[in-house]
Structures are given as C-alpha cells and as structure tokens.
N, C-alpha and C positions, 0 to 999 in steps of 0.2 A: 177080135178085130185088130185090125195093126195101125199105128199110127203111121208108116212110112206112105210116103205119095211121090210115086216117081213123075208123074204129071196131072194136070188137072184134069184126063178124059178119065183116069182109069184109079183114081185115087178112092182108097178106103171109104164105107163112110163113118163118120165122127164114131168114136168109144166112149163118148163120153156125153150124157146129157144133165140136164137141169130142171127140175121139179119145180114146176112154181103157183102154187095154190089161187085162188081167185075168188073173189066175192065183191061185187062192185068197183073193179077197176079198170072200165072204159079206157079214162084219160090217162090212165099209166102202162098197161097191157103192153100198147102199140111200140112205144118207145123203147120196153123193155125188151122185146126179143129183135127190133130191128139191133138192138146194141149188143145184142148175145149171139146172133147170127153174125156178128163180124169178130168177133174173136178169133185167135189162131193161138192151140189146135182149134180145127172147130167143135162144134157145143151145139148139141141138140137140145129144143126146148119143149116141155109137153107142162101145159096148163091144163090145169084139175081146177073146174069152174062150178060151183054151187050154186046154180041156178041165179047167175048174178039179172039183175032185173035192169039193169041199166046197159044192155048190151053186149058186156064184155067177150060175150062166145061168139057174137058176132064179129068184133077187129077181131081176136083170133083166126077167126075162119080167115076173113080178108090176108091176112099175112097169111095163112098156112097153104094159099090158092098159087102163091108167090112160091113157095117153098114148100110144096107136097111132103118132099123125102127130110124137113129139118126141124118144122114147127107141127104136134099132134096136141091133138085137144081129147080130152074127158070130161060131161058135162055129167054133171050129177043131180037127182032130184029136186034136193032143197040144202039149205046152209048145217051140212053135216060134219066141220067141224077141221081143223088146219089138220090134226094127229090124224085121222083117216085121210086125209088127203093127201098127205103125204103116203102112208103106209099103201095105200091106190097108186102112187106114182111107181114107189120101188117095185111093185110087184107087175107093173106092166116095165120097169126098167130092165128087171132081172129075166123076165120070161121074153124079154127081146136082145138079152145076151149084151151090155151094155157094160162097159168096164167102168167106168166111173161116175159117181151116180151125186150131185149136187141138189142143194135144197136152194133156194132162193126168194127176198118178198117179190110182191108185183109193184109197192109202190116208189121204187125206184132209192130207197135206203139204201139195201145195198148195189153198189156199182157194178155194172156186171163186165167194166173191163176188171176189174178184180180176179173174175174167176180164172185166168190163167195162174194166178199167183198160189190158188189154192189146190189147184190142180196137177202144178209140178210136184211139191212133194211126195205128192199118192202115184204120180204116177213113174216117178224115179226110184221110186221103193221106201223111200226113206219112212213114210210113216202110211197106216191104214185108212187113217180120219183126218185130215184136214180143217181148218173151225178157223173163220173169220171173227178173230175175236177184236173188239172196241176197247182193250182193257189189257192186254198185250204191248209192252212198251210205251205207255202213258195213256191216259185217257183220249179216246177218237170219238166223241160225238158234235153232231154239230144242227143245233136250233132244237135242241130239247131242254126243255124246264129242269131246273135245279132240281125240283120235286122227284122230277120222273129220274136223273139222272143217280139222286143219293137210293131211291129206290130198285133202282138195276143192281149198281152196287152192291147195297147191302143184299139184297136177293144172292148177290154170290159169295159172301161171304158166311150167311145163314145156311147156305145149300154146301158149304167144303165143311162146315163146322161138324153140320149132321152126317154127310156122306164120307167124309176125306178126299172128296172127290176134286185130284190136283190141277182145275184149271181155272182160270180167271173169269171168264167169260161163260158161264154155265149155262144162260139162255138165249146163247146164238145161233141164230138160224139161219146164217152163210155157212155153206160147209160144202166138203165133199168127200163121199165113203169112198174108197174100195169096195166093189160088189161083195168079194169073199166078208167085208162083217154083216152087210144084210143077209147074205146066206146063210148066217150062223146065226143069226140074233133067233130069237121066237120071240117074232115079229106080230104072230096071231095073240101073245099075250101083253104087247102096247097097247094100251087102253087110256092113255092118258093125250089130254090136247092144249093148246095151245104153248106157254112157258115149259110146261111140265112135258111137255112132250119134247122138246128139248133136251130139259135134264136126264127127262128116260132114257135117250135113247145115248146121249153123250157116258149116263152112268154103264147102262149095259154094255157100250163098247170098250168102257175102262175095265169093268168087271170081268170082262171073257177074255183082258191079255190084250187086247188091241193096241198097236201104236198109233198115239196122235199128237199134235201139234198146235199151238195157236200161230193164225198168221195174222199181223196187222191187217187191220180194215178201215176205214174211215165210216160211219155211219150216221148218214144225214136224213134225221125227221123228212117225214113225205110233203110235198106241195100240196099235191091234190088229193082229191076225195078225206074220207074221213077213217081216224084210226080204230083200230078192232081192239084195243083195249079197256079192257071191262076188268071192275071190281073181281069178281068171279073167274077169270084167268090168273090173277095173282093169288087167290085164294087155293087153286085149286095147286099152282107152282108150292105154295107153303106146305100144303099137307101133302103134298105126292113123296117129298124128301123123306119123309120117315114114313110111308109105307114101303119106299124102297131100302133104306136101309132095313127093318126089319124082315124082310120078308131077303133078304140076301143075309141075315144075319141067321134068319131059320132055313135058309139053304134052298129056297125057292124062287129064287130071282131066274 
C-alpha cells in the first residue's frame, strides 16, 4: 500500500492498523477509535472482543457502520486471553497485506494521538519495532500506585538481568511492528499471555536481529471500568523470562 494521497477521492487506504484487544470496555471502546480514526497518516482499527458481556461489540459495530472500510471487529467466544488476541489480530493484519501492524489498550492509557510518533520511525526505516516505552527518558506514569509503579520497574530490571534483553520498558504494550518481524517471528509457538506476552514477543524481535527503539509515551492509569491485573499475570511474566532464556540458550527459541 503507498502512503502518498494526491486527493481525498482517490487516496490509498491507511498501511497501517491498530490491534486493540477487548473484554468489558463499553465506556472506553467509543472514544478510543473515534481518536485513532483522526490521526494522520491514517490508522486503521480492528478490536478482538472476548465476548465482552457489557456491550462492547456492540459500540464497535455502532462506529464501524460510520466507517465500514476503517473500524473491523473479531468477536470471540469467551475471555481467551490478551497473547491470542493479539496473535488473532496479526494474522488477519498480515493476510490483509497491512504494512504496519500496532498493538494498543482499550482503556485509554495509552494515547492514541501517540501513535503517529511510533509509527514514523518503522516507517522511515529507521528501526523495525517501535515500543512506547514509560521509562524512556524519565519516568511517564501518571495516577498509578507507588506499589504498582516500583513493581513495573523492577519487572524490567529482573527481565534484562535474566535475558540481556537491552530495553527499559520490557512490558509495553504500545507499539508498532513492521509486518516483515511478524512474518519471520513463529508466531504459532507464542504461547504466552498477558506481561509475558510482551516480553516474548519484544525478546524474539531482539533475538532474530530486529531494529527497535523506545519512544517516550505518557501512560495514565484508566478512569473507567476495571483493571485486568491479576496476581497470575505477574506470575506467569516471572517465569516466562527463564523459559525463554533457556530454551534460546538450547537453540530452540
């Protein structure tokens, strides 16, 4: 797809879309792709919705009736988990020939005028992965708990310790690929979810040679609905770090 647009009858459409997972976010959904449909370049959005029971596939539909050809929807049976949901997004991103392929929350953390800023470098050449990192030229959170804050932290200092893996921000989930590392990744043996599906996916693009980047983000705890942090996602972020290290140390990454 080409980004050039000699007028608006006959202009490309966007190369470039946005992943954004879903599980009970009615009051945040709406907001979110009304502000990602006005971005320039423009930015296509496809929510991967897990049978949210409060709605959410419905405002989707609502905006996507607005914008047939910019907003797509995947509804899925039941709450099967952020790491398929994403791995579900790339694979209808790639098989609809998509040059630049973002991840994004729904609850409005991160910004989605942001995403131009992560978007130039991948698409200037300069780097393959893009990462809206918090942690990137001083600390960027804002209305998170001390608690929750020295625990992100040290989460990425535990995850370079065991991996070497040289980025600040190890579980951010702003970003944006270049299609060619989903093409390359073996994508079928991501198995991990929520943090950890993060750092899988951040280690296997360092590990296979990819260039990437952190870019300043700002990221402000959600208003509405409630958060999807559980014990059991941090859990699973600690042990996932040394199954990838060893399993790239026996040659099987």
């Amino acid at each position: 797809m080409s980004n050039s647009s000699p007028s608006a009858s006959d202009a490309s459409p966007p190369d470039a879309l946005v992943i954004v997972p879903t599980y009970n976010e009615a009051d945040n959904i709406g907001p979110v792709i009304d502000q990602v449909l006005t971005q320039s370049p423009p930015i296509d959005v496809l929510v991967v919705d897990d049978n949210s029971a409060d709605g959410t596939a419905d405002v989707v539909r609502s905006r996507k009736a607005d914008a047939p050809d910019r907003v797509h929807l995947i509804e899925r049976s039941g709450k099967l988990g952020l790491g398929t949901a994403y791995l579900r997004g790339f694979r209808y991103a790639l098989a609809r020939d998509y040059t630049y392929i973002c991840e994004m929350d729904a609850d409005l953390s991160h910004d989605p005028s942001d995403l131009p800023s992560l978007l130039a470098p991948v698409q200037n050449g300069e780097v393959d992965l893009a990462i809206g990192s918090r942690y990137v030229e001083g600390v960027r959170v804002i209305n998170w708990p001390l608690s929750r804050l020295v625990l992100s932290y040290s989460a990425g200092i535990y995850t370079r310790a065991i991996t070497r893996l040289p980025l600040l921000d190890v579980t951010a989930g702003f970003k944006c690929f270049h299609r060619r590392v989903l093409e390359s990744l073996p994508l079928d043996h991501v198995n991990s979810d929520g943090y950890a599906f993060q750092v899988e996916m951040h280690y296997r693009t360092w590990r296979a040679g990819f260039r990437f980047k952190e870019v300043p983000v700002v990221f402000t705890e959600r208003t509405e609905g409630e958060s999807k942090m559980r014990r059991e996602i941090v859990v699973e972020a600690a042990l996932k770090v040394w199954e990838l290290r060893l399993q790239d140390l026996l040659g099987r990454l």
